[in-house]
N, C-alpha and C positions, 0 to 999 in steps of 0.2 A: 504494500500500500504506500503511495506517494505523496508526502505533506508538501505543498508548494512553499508555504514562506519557510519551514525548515531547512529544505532543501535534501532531505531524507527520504531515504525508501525502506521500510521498517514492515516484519511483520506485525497485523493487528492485535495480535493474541498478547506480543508482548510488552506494549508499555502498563495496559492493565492488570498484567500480572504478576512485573516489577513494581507497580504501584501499590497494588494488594499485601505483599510480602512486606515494602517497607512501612506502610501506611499503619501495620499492623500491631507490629512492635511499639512505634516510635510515638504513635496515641496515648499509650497509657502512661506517657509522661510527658501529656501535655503537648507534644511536639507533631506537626502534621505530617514530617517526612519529605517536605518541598525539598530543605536545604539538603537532603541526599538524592534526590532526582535530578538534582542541578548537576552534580559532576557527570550524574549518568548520560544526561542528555549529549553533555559537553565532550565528553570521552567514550561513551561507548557509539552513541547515537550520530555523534559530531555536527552537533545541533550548537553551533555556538557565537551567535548572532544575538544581538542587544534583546531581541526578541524572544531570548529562550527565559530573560525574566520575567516575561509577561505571561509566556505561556506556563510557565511557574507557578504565578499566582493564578492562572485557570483554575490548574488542579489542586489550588486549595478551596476554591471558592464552590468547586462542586461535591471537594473529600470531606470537608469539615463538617457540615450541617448535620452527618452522621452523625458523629461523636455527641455536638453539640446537644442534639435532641436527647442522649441518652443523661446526661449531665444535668440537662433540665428535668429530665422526669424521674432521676434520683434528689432532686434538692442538692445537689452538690453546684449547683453555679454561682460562685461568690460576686454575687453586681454588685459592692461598691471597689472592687480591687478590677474589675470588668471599664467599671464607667470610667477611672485612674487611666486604665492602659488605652482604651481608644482615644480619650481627649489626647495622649501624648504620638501615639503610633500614628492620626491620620494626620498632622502635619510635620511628621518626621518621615513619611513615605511619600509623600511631594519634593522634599527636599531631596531625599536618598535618591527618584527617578530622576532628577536634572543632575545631579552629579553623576550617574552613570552614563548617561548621554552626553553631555555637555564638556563634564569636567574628566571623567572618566571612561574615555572610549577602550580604551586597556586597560581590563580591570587587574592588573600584575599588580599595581604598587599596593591595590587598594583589598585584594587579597590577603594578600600581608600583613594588614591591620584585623581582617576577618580573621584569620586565623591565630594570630596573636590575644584576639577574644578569646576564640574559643577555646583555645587551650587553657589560659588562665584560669575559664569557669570550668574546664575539664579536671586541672589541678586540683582546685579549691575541691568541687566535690569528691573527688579522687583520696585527697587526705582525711575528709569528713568519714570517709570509708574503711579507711586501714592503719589511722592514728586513733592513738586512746585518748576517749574525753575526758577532759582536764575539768573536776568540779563535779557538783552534782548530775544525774543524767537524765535527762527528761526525757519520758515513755515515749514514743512514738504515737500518734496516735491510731488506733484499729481503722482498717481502711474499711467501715462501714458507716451509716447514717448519711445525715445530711449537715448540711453549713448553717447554723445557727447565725445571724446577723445582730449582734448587742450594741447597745446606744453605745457611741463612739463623740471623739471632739472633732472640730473643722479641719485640723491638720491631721486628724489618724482616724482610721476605722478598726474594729474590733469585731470579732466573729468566735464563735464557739465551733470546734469541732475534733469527733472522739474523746469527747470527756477533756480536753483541756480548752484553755483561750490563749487566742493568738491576737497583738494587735499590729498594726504598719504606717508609714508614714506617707501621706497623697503626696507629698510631695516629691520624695524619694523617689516613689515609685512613676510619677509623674516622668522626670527627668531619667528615668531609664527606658518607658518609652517610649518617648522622643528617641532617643540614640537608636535604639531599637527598631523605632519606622524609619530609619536613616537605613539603615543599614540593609532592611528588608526592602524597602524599595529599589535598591539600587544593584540586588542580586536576586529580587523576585524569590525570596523567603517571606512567609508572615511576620518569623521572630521570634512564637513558639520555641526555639532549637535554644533562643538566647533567653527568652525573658521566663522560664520555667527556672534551669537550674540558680539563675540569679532569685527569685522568688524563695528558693527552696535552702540557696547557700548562704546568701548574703542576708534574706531578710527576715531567716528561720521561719518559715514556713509549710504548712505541710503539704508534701506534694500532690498527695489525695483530693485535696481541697479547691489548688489552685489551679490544677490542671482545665477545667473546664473554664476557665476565666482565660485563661491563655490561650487557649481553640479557640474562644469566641475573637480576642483581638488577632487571632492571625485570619479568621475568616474577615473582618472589615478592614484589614490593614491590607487584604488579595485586593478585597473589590474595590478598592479605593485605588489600588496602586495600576489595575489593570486599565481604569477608566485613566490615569495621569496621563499613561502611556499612550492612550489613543489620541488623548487632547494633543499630547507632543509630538506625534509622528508626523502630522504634515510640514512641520518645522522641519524638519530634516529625511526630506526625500531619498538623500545617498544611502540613506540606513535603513535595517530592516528593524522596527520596532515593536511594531502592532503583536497579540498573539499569535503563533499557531494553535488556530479553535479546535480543530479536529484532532489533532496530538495532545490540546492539553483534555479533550474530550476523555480520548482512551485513558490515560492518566488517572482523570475523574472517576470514571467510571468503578474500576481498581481501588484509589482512593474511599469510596464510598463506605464499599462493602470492609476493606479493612479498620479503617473511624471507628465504624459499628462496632466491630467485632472488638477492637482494643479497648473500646470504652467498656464495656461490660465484662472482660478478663482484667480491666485495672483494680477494681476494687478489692479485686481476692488476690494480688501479686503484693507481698511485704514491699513497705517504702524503702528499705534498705536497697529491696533487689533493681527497684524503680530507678536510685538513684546509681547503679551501677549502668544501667539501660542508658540511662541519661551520657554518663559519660564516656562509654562504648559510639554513643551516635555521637557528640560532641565530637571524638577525634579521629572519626572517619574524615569530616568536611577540612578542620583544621589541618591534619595532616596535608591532603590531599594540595590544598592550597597553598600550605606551607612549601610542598617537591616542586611547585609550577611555577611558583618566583624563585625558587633558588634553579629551577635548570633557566630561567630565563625565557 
């Protein structure tokens, strides 16, 4: 089957079957799986035109609603840590699409910053893992129930969940993302991949919890970033910008069924093994990015 703006001839079987596999895993911690579709597209598919970030955010925009719906009909969807992350992610993925186009036609230098992330949030939870905690140890919480919402002040919100309380800072979390839609938009990720294990490293949070708030801002950080994209394309005719619909269709499609399916095997996977999940997909993308500026 022939995608014309890809430029690819691809059997149909398998982008939805590569999408299904990683879609599957990479949900129950929060993460839609774009940002490893990306290398795939780019390396195996050689799909690697300004456009394959838009076709990117396609297939979050038709993988996620999955997951999403099952999050709502468990009461696990945290809206005030939800309504935080889209006020900062939709005008950090405006910005993040003009610097891919504009400022960053080679995304090498800018790679290097990505993966320079991702590692660090790979580290961070990486030690969280296999150093002894230092102090008293607070339980984990049982990945069952729902997200209690308790009165909170203007700068923090506060939520009950698995028998403890958790509270966070709008604004911190504000300003991460912004960085966040920067970043997403400029490599056609939602952000998911970044703003989970920050949620879970930095801002002790439990993963159980936020996951469903973090699929909701990577589905309006796709559809936000896919519409930048079309506004921008006729600006620059030499490039191919716009999505491929039909590749990121297949994608979708894959996408779907695995959303589903992760979201309903996360609550019975211990947060410990979540957050190994986490950092296993963390330095698939970082690495990768890391080998492609250093060979040049």
């Amino acid at each position: 089957m022939y995608f014309p703006v890809a430029g690819i001839e691809v059997s149909p079987w398998l982008p939805p079957a590569v999408a299904f596999g990683i879609s599957l895993f990479t949900s129950m911690g929060g993460v839609s799986g774009a940002f490893l579709l990306l290398p795939f597209q780019v390396s195996v598919l050689g799909f690697d035109s300004p456009a394959v970030s838009a076709t990117n955010q396609v297939f979050n925009i038709l993988a996620t609603p999955g997951g999403i719906y099952r999050y709502l009909r468990e009461g696990r969807m945290l809206w005030p840590l939800a309504w935080v992350l889209l006020a900062g992610t939709l005008p950090g993925v405006a910005l993040g699409a003009l610097m891919r186009i504009a400022w960053l036609p080679d995304p090498r230098d800018f790679k290097l910053l990505v993966a320079s992330v991702l590692l660090y949030i790979a580290l961070r939870l990486g030690c969280d893992l296999i150093a002894p905690t230092r102090g008293p140890v607070r339980a984990a919480p049982a990945p069952v129930g729902s997200v209690e919402i308790l009165e909170g002040e203007r700068s923090r919100f506060r939520f009950r969940y698995g028998g403890e309380s958790y509270s966070a800072s709008r604004h911190g979390l504000f300003v991460l993302a912004l960085a966040v839609g920067v970043v997403g938009g400029a490599y056609g990720i939602g952000g998911g991949a970044i703003i989970a294990p920050f949620l879970v490293s930095v801002f002790a949070l439990p993963v159980h919890a936020v996951a469903g708030a973090a699929l909701l801002a990577t589905l309006v950080t796709s559809v936000a970033g896919v519409a930048f994209y079309h506004l921008i394309a006729p600006f620059y005719p030499e490039m191919s910008i716009a999505p491929d619909w039909g590749l990121g269709l297949l994608f979708g499609l894959g996408g779907v069924a695995g959303m589903y399916c992760g979201a309903r095997l996360q609550r019975h996977i211990p947060a410990r093994l979540l957050k190994l999940l986490l950092v296993l997909c963390l330095l698939v993308p970082a690495l990768r990015y890391l080998q492609e500026f250093l060979a040049g």
